[in-house]
N, C-alpha and C positions, 0 to 999 in steps of 0.2 A: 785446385777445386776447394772452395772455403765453405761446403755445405757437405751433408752423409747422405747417405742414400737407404732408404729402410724398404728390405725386401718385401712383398706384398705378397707373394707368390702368385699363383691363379684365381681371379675374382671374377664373382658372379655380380655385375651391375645390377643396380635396380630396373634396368632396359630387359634384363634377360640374359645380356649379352655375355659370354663367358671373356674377358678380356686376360690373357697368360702373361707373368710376368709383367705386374703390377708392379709400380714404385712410387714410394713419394722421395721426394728431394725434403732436407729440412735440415735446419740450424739453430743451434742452442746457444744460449749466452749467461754466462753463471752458474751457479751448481747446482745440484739439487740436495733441499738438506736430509739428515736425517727422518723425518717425519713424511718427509717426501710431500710437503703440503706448500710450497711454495712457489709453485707453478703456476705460470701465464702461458698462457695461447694467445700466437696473434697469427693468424691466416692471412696469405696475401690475398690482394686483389685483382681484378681483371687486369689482363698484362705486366702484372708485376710480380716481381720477384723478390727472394726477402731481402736483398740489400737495398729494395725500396722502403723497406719498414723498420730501417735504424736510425732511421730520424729521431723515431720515438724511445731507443732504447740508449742509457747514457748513466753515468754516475749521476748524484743527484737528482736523477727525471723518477717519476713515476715508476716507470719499467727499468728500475737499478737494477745492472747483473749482480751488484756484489751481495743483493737482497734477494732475490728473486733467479728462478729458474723460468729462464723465455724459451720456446718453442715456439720456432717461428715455421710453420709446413707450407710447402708451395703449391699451390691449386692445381690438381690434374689440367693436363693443356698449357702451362706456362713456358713449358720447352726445357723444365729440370727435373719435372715430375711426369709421370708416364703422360706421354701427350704423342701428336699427330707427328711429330717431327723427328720423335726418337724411338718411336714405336716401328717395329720389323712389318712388313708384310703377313698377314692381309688387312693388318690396324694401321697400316699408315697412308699420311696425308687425307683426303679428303675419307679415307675409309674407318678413321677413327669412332669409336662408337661412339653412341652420347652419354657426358657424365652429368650427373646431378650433384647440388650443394648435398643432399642428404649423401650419396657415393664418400665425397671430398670429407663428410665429418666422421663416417663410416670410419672411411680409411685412417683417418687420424685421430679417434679413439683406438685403433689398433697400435698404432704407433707408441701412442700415451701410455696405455696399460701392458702391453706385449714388451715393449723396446724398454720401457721404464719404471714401469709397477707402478704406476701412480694411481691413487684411487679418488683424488681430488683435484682439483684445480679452482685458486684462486680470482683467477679472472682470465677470460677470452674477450680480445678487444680484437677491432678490424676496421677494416677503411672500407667502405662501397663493398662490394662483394667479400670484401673481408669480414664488414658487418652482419652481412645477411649469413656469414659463417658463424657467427658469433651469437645468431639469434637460433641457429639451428641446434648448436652445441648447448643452449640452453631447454631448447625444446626436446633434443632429443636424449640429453643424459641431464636431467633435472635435477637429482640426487649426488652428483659430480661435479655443477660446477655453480660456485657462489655467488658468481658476478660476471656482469657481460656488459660492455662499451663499444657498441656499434655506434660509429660518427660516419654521417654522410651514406648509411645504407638503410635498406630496409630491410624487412623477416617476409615478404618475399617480394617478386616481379611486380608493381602496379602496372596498369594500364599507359602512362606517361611513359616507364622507364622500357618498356617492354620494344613500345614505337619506338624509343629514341636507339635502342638495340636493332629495329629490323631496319631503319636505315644504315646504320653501319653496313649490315648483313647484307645490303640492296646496292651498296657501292662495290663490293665484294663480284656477287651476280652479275653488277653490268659488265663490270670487267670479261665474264666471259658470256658475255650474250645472254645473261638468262638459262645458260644451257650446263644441269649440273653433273652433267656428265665431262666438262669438260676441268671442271673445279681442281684435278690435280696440277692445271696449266699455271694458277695464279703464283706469281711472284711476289717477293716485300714488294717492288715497285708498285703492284696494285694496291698498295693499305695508304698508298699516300691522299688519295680519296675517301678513306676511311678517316683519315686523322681531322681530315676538311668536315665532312658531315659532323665530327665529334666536338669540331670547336667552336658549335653555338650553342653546343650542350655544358661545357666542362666549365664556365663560368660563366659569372651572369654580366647581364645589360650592363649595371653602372660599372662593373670591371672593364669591359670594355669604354664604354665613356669617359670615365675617370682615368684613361689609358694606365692604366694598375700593370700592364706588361712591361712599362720604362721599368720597373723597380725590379724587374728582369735582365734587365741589358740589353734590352730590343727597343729600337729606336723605333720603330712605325709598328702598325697594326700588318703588313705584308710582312715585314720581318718577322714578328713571333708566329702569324700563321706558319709560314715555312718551319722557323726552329724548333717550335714547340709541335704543332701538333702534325707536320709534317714530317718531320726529323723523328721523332719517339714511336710512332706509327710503324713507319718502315721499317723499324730495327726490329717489328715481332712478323714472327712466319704469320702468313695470310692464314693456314691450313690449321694455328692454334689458335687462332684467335675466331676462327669459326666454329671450333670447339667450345670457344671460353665463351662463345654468345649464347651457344645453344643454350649450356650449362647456365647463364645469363638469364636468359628469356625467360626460360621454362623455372625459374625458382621457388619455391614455396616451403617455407617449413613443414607445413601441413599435410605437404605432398609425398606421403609415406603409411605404412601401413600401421602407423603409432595414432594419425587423428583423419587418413583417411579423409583429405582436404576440406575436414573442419577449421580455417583456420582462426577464427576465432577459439575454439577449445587448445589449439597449439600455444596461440601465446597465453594465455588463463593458466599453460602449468608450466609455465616457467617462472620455478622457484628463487632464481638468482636475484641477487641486489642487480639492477639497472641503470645505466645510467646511457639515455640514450639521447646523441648529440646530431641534429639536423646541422648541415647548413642556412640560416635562415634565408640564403638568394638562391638555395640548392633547385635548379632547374629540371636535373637528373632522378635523381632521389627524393622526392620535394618533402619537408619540413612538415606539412599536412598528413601525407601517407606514415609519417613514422608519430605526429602525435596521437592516431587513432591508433599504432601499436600499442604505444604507453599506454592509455586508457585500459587495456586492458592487461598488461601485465603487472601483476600484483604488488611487486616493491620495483616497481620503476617511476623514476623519474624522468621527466621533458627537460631539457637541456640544451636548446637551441646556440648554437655557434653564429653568434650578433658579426657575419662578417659581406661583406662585396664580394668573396673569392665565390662564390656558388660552390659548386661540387667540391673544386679546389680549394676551399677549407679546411679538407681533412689529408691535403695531400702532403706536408709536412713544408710547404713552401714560405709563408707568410707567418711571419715570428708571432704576432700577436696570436693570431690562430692557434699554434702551436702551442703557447703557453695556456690557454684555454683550454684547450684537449687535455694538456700535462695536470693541470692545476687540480679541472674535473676528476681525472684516474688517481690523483693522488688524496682526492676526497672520498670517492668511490674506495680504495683499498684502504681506509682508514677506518673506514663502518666496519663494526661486527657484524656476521652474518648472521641472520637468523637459525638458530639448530633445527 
């Protein structure tokens, strides 16, 4: 096991729901110094786990361990952190309750201050719902954290991203008839329908035209459907991934009893430097929804990621990209923060 596990004990969801024996899964990379003010957050994203988000952490990168203390926390539902899958009776599989982004920052402001004493943080950065993690941990501990680099998500669910979640959700359903009493039936084999609906979302048109999958190792458009969104689909339980939609759908930073789904007043007090990077073919998350975020958060900057990958821009796959992302965070953590 190359992750810890940080006790939660019994928590009360924002649902109401008493959920017992609570856990996050989570992974640190470098020390933390004495001042204890050297700390990054980077939150994963929907179906991922954090050895998906060491792309971005490296000597020389931005996110240096031998500078920097990373916290990397896995998103309730990912299948290492309390989710459908390793949760006991009467929480498990389809009986999971539902978790909110505001729950996941909850829990991992406990983690932060309980597990670590940390009473600042340097920067929270995130991919797609890692983002919209990173936009909440601004909103909801303003005074805590300095800076925030959401690429490829938003600060909450738009209308676009919302749809492009309840088809996932809809290939999910047909597999059992519509009938959701039957939901603890779905196997991985059913998410291979999921990964189909997903892959005219996760990049855009000229990716595909430009057939941008060869630099893959996929010789045809059949071949990367199967390998990519085929292949990586099945490998997550149907029953967390129905978790991680809910959690998905229903997002909002605002959606908390701090602005009481003002979300315009939610992002207005977030204090952090920003630095907030669309993909500009992002079909998902679209490039629009996140520059009316900026407009309104006060030291934030528009930051558009000039690439074809669409969504998969910020997925650590396409170097240029990557270096863009790096370049940005290593601009972003060089600003002095406002006191």
């Amino acid at each position: 096991m190359d992750y810890e596990i940080f006790d939660l004990g019994d928590v009360t969801l924002q649902s109401g729901v008493n959920l017992p024996n609570a856990f996050l899964a989570y992974k640190t990379y470098g020390k933390l110094n004495e001042k204890k003010d050297n700390v990054i957050v980077y939150p994963t994203a929907f179906g991922d786990q954090h050895v998906q988000n060491e792309w971005l952490i490296g000597n020389g990168m931005a996110l240096d361990p031998r500078e920097y203390f990373i916290i990397v926390p896995n998103l309730l539902g990912n299948g290492l952190s309390s989710s459908p899958s390793n949760t006991p009776a009467p929480f498990d599989k389809a009986n999971f309750p539902q978790v909110t982004i505001y729950d996941n920052v909850t829990f991992q402001y406990r983690l932060v201050t309980e597990k670590f004493g940390i009473q600042k943080i340097a920067l929270v950065v995130g991919w797609s719902m890692g983002g919209l993690q990173s936009f909440q941990w601004g909103a909801s501990y303003p005074d805590m954290v300095e800076r925030i680099a959401p690429f490829c998500g938003g600060a909450k669910t738009w209308p676009q991203t919302y749809v492009v979640l309840d088809g996932m959700k809809a290939a999910l359903m047909a597999a059992v008839g519509f009938d959701s009493s039957k939901l603890n039936e779905l196997t991985s084999v059913d998410m291979r329908a999921v990964g189909r609906v997903y892959a005219g979302w996760g990049v855009s048109q000229a990716f595909y035209r430009e057939e941008l999958y060869r630099e893959m190792g996929f010789e045809s458009l059949a071949e990367f459907g199967v390998g990519v969104w085929e292949d990586s689909f099945m490998k997550m339980d149907p029953h967390n991934v129905l978790a991680m939609l809910w959690t998905g759908q229903f997002a909002d930073i605002s959606a908390n009893p701090a602005y009481n789904g003002d979300f315009d007043k939610a992002l207005k007090s977030i204090k952090a430097l920003a630095c907030i990077m669309p993909g500009s073919t992002d079909l998902f998350c679209t490039a629009d929804d996140n520059k009316y975020e900026a407009k309104l958060i006060p030291h934030a900057e528009f930051n558009p990621i000039e690439s074809i990958w669409g969504h998969f821009a910020g997925r650590g796959i396409n170097s240029k990209d990557n270096q863009f992302i790096d370049d940005s965070l290593k601009r972003l953590l060089a600003v002095s923060t406002i006191s």
